[in-house]
Structures are given as structure tokens and as C-alpha cells.
C-alpha positions as CSV (number, residue, x, y, z in Angstrom):
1,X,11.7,8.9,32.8
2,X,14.0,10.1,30.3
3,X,16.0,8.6,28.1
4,X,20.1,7.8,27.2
5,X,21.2,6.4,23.9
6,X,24.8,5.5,23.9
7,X,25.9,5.1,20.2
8,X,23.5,3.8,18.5
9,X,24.2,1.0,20.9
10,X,22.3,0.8,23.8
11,X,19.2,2.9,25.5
12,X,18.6,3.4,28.7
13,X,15.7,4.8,31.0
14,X,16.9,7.2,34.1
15,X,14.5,9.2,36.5
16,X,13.8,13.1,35.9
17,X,15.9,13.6,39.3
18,X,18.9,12.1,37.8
19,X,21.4,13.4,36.0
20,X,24.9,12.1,33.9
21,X,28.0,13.6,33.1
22,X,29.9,12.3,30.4
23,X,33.8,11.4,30.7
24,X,35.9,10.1,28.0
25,X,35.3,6.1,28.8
26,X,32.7,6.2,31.0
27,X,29.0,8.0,31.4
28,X,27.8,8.6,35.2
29,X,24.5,8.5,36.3
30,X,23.8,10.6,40.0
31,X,20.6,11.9,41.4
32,X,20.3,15.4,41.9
33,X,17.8,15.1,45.1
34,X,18.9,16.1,48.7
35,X,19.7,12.8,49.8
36,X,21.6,11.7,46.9
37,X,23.5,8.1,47.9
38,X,25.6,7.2,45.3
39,X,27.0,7.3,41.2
40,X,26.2,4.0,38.7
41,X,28.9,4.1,36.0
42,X,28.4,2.9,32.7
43,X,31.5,1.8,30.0
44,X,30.5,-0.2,27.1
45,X,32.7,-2.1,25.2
46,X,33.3,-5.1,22.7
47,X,33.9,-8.0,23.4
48,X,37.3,-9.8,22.8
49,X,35.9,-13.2,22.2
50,X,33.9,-14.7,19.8
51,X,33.2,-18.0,21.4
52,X,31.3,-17.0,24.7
53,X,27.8,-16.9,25.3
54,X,26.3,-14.1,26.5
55,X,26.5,-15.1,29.8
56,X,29.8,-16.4,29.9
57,X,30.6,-12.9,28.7
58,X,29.1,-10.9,31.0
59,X,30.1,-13.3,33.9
60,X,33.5,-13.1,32.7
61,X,33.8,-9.2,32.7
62,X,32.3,-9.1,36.4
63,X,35.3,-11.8,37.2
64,X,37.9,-9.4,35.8
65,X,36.9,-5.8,37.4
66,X,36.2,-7.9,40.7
67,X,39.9,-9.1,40.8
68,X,41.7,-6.1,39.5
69,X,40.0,-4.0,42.2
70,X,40.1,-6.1,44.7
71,X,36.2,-6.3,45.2
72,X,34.8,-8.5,48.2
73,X,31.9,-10.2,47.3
74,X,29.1,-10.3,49.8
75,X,26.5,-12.1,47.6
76,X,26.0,-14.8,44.6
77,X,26.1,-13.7,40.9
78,X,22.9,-13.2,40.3
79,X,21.3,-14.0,36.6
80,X,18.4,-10.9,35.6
81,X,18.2,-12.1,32.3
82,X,19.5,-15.2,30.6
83,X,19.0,-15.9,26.9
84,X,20.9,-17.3,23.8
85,X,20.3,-13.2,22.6
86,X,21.7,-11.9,25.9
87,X,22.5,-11.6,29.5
88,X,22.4,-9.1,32.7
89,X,24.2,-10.5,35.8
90,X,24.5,-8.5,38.9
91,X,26.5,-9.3,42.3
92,X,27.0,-7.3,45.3
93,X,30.3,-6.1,46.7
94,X,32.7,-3.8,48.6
95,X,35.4,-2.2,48.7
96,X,36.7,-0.2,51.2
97,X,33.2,-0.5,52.8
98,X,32.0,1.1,50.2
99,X,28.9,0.0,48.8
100,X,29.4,-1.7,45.1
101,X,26.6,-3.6,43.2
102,X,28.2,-4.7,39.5
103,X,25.9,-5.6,36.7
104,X,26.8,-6.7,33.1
105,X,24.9,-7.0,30.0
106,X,26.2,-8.6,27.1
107,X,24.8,-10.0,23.9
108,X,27.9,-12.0,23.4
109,X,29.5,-9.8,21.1
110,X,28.9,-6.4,23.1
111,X,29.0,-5.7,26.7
112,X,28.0,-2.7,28.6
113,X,29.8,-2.9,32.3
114,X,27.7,-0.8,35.3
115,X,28.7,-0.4,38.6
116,X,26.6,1.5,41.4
117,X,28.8,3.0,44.4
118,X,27.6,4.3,47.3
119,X,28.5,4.8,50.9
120,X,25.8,2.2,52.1
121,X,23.1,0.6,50.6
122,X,19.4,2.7,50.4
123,X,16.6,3.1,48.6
124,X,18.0,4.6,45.4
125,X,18.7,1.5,44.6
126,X,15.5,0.7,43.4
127,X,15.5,3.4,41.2
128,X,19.1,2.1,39.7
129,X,17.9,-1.3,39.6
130,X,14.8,0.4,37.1
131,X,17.5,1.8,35.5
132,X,19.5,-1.3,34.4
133,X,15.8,-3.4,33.5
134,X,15.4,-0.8,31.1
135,X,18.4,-2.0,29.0
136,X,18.2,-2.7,25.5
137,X,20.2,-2.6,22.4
138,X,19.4,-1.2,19.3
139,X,19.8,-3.6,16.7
């Protein structure tokens, strides 16, 4: 695995096949095999309110991108971590029967947003779902 630090922020583990570009709000992460599926994007930001858990952030953020996009849901929020010290909550989507699985990750007073597009869903996502477990933040 290699390694991506995002400003001192947050690290993240990513296979030797993948590779990211970097844009100017947003970092994504592609494989570079021969049957390549889809991108996860990653924007971090900070959070606007003081008074959420980390949960309530995180849940919050995936209620926002899901309605200004128009996102179908076609499974529950799911909880991957839940703690007074942070959260990561994933659901499943799509849109325009496109593939979409949104994950957030918030410590109540930063968030880091991810979304993984792909034409259907396959195997790479167990390599995107090893991806997002290996979120942390530097402290």
C-alpha cells in the first residue's frame, strides 16, 4: 500500500495499482489496472458547526450532496465507525445509473467527504472500502 497525507490532516492507504490526480478542491483516486471500474473522490473540509457530533456531521454532509445532486438512495446509512472522537458513514446510491457509494468522516469539527463512482458495482470496491478503513487524522 502506499500512502496519501492531505495537509497535515488526514492519511490515507491506497493500493500500488492506484493512482490520484490532484484538482484544486478535490484529490481522485483511480486504478491504473486493465479493468479499472470507477474514480473515489476525496474533498475535505471544515465544518460550519460547532454543535454537531461527529456523526451528526458526517450524516449531515451526506444529506446535503445527496439532495443537491439528486442522488437515489438504494440502501440505509450505514455507521463504520461511531465514537464521541469520530465518525465514517457510508450509503449507496445512483445517479443516472451510475454507480455512487458516499462515505463521510468527520471528527466533529473536520470532515473529509468521498464519493466512489462507477458504472456498476464490482470488485474494486473492496479495495476502496480498504481505502476508506484506513482513515485517520493526524492530530
Amino acid at each position: 500500500m502506499k500512502q496519501y497525507t492531505v495537509d497535515n490532516w488526514i492519511t490515507l492507504q491506497y493500493p500500488q495499482t492506484f493512482e490520484y490526480q490532484e484538482e484544486e478542491t478535490f484529490v481522485s483516486f483511480y486504478s491504473t489496472e486493465e479493468n479499472a471500474m470507477g474514480t473515489l473522490q476525496l474533498s475535505i473540509y471544515e465544518s460550519d458547526t460547532e454543535e454537531l457530533t461527529p456523526f451528526e456531521a458526517a450524516e449531515q454532509e451526506i444529506n446535503l450532496l445527496v439532495e443537491e445532486f439528486g442522488i437515489e438512495l438504494t440502501g440505509p446509512l450505514e455507521a463504520r465507525r461511531n465514537s464521541s472522537k469520530e465518525a465514517l458513514l457510508a450509503v449507496d446510491g445512483k445517479e443516472e445509473e451510475v454507480f455512487i457509494r458516499i462515505f463521510a468522516y468527520s471528527d466533529g469539527e473536520r470532515l473529509v467527504l468521498l464519493t466512489y463512482s462507477a458504472d456498476r458495482e464490482s470488485l474494486e470496491l473492496e479495495e476502496i472500502e480498504t481505502m476508506i478503513l484506513s482513515l485517520s487524522w493526524i492530530h
